[in-house]
N, C-alpha and C positions, 0 to 999 in steps of 0.2 A: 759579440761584436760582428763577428761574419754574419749573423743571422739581422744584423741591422745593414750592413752591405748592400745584402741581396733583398732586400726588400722592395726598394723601389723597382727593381727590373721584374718584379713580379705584379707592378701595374703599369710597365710601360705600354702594353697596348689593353685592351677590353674583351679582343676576339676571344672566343675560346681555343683552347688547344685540338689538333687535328690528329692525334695521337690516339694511338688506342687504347692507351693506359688513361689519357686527361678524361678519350669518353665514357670510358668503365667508370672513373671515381666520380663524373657528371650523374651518371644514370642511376646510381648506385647510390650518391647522394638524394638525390630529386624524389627517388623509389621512398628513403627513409622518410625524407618529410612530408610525402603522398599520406604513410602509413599513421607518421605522427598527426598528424592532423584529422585522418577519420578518426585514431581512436578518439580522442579528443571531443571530435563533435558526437559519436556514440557514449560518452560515459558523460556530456554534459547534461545540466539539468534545464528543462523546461520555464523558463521565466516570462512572465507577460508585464512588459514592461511599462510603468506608470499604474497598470491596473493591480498591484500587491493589494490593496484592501478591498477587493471584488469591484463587480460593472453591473451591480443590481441598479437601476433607475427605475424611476416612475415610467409605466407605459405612457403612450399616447393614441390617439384613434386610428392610426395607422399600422400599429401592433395588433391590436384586437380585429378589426376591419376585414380579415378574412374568416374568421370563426364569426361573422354576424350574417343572418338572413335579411336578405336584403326589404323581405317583407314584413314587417315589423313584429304580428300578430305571432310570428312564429320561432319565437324567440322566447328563453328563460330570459329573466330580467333578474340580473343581478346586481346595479346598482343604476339611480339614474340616467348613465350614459354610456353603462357598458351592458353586453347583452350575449349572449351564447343561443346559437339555432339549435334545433329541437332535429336536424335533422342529420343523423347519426352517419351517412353516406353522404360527405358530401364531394364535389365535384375534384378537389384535392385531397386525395385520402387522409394526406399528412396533419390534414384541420380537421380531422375527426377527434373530436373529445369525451369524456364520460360527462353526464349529465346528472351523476349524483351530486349533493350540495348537504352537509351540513351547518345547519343553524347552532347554534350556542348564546344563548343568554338569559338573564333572570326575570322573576316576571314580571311583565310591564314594561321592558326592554323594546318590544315592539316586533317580536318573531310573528307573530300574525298579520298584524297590522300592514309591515312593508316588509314582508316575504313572502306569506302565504296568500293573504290576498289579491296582491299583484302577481302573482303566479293564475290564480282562478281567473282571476278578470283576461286573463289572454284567451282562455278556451281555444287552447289547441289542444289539448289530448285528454284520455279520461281521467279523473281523479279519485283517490277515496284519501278522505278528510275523517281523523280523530277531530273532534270536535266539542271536549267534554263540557263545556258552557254552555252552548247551541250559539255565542254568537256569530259565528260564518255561517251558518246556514240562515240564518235570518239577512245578514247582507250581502248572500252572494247567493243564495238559493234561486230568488226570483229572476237572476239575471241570467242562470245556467239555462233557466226552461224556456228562456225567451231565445237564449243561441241553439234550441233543440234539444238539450240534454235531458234525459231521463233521471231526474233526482231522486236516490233513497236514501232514505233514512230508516238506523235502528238505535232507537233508544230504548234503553235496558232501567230508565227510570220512570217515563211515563210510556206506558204501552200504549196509551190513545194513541200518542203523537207518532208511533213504531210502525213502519211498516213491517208486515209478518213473511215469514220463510218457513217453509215446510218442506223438509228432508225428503219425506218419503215420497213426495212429490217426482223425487229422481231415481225411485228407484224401481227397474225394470226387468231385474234378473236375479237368480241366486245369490251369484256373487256381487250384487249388488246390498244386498240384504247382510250378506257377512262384513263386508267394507262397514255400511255403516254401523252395526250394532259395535265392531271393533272400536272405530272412533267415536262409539257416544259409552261405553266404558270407559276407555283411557281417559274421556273429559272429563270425565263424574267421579272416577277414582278418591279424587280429592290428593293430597302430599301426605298423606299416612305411609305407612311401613306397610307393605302388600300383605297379605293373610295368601294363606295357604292356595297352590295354585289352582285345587278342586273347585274352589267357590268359585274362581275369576271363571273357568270351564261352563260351570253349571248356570252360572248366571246369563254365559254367550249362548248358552243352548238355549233359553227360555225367550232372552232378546228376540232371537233370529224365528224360533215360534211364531213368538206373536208378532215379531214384525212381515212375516213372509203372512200371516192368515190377514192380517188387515190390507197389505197392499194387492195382496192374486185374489182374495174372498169380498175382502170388505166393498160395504159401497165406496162408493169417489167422494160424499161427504165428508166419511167417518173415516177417510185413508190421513192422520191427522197423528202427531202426540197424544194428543187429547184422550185419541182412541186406547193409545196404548197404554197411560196411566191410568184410567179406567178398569181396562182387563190386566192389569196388575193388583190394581188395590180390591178387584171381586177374586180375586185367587185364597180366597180362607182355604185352611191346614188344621186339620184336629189330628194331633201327635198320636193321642192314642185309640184312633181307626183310620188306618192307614186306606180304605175300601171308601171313604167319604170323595163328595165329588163334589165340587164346584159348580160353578158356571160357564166358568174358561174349559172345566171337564170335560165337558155336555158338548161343548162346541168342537172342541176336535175332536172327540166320540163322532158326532154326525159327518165331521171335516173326513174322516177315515172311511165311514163306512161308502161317501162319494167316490173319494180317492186313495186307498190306502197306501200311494206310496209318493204324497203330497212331500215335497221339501216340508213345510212346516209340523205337520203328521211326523214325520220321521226324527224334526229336532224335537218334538214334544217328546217325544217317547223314550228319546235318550234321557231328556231332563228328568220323568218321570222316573227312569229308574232308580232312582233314588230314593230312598226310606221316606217316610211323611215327618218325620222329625227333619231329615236334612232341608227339605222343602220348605219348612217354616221358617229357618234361616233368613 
């Protein structure tokens, strides 16, 4: 009942008290709910309000519009009306994109037709096209040569129609001759179970032979596969006279007595060391 008394004279005015007890329990109050309230906004949770079920929408030309070259030619074409530039630096670093793209779909879907085609028809940069049908090269071949492009083709079904490549063509050193004889085993290997690692050895010796005599000896005709499946298949081996000689013999025989310490002289001789039976191998 006292404590309903004194109640009103505790709002008969609004001032606050000037006391140094009213400012203590002011500041001291004001501090708590300073404190209550950051915690409050630290432990609260992140909400985007209205947007609970995402803010994916459809683009519009105005979204894309900076990722587009403004000159048309030089753009990937990814759908009728949207486009991505080919050029990887551009004036805002932030719109720089990857310009890989995969296609997916089954055949007759149209992955040629309006991806790959319309990608060639722009000729802005080089291509190489699997082409198992031939027919991209049939409608888009004579349009490349007519924008300058240098058109090859290798077809591995009619060789007429193949333009040709010749390895040895590039090769101009030792270690040029060990590179390739390396990578034309590993191709030829086949997916068998490797055999024993003498053969793979003796076989790089024989490679590198005869491919170092044909490209530093041979003429510039005969600098060719051709050549070297030739002086493999005259390499006869009689098992039991180990002293018989070839043809391929005869030649680095003469190859030695020019130069006896010829790169290819030197893998012969290794390969040679070998019994006439391992040789028939």
């Amino acid at each position: 009942m006292g404590m309903l008394d004194t109640f009103p004279k505790a709002f008969e005015t609004y001032w606050p008290g000037l006391g140094g007890i009213d400012l203590l329990v002011g500041l001291a109050g004001a501090a708590g709910v300073y404190l209550l309230i950051q915690s409050k906004i630290k432990q609260a949770k992140k909400f985007r309000r209205d947007a609970e079920y995402g803010t994916a929408r459809w683009g519009t030309k105005e979204d894309i519009k900076p990722f587009v070259d403004p000159k048309f030619q030089n753009n990937v074409i990814l759908t009728g009306t949207e486009f991505l530039t080919m050029n990887t630096r551009p004036r805002i670093p932030a719109n720089a994109r990857n310009l890989n793209a995969c296609v997916i779909g089954s055949s007759g879907s149209g992955k040629t037709r309006f991806w790959l085609t319309p990608q060639l028809l722009q000729a802005h940069s080089s291509y190489v096209v699997v082409d198992p049908k031939g027919g991209t090269l049939d409608q888009c071949g004579r349009f490349l040569q007519r924008e300058k492009y240098k058109v090859r083709v290798f077809n591995s079904i009619d060789f007429s129609k193949s333009m040709h490549y010749n390895p040895l063509a590039y090769i101009k050193t030792e270690s040029d001759v060990l590179k390739f004889v390396t990578a034309l085993i590993a191709n030829t290997k086949g997916d068998g179970k490797e055999g024993d690692e003498f053969w793979t050895k003796a076989e790089t010796l024989l490679y590198c032979a005869l491919v170092a005599y044909i490209v530093f000896e041979g003429p510039e005709e005969e600098r060719n596969m051709n050549t070297l499946v030739e002086m493999i298949n005259s390499m006869e081996v009689r098992e039991d006279d180990e002293t018989f000689k070839n043809a391929v013999d005869y030649m680095f025989d003469g190859l030695e007595r020019r130069s006896p310490q010829h790169f290819a002289v030197r893998q012969y001789k290794k390969y040679k060391l070998a019994s006439g039976d391992v040789c028939s191998k």
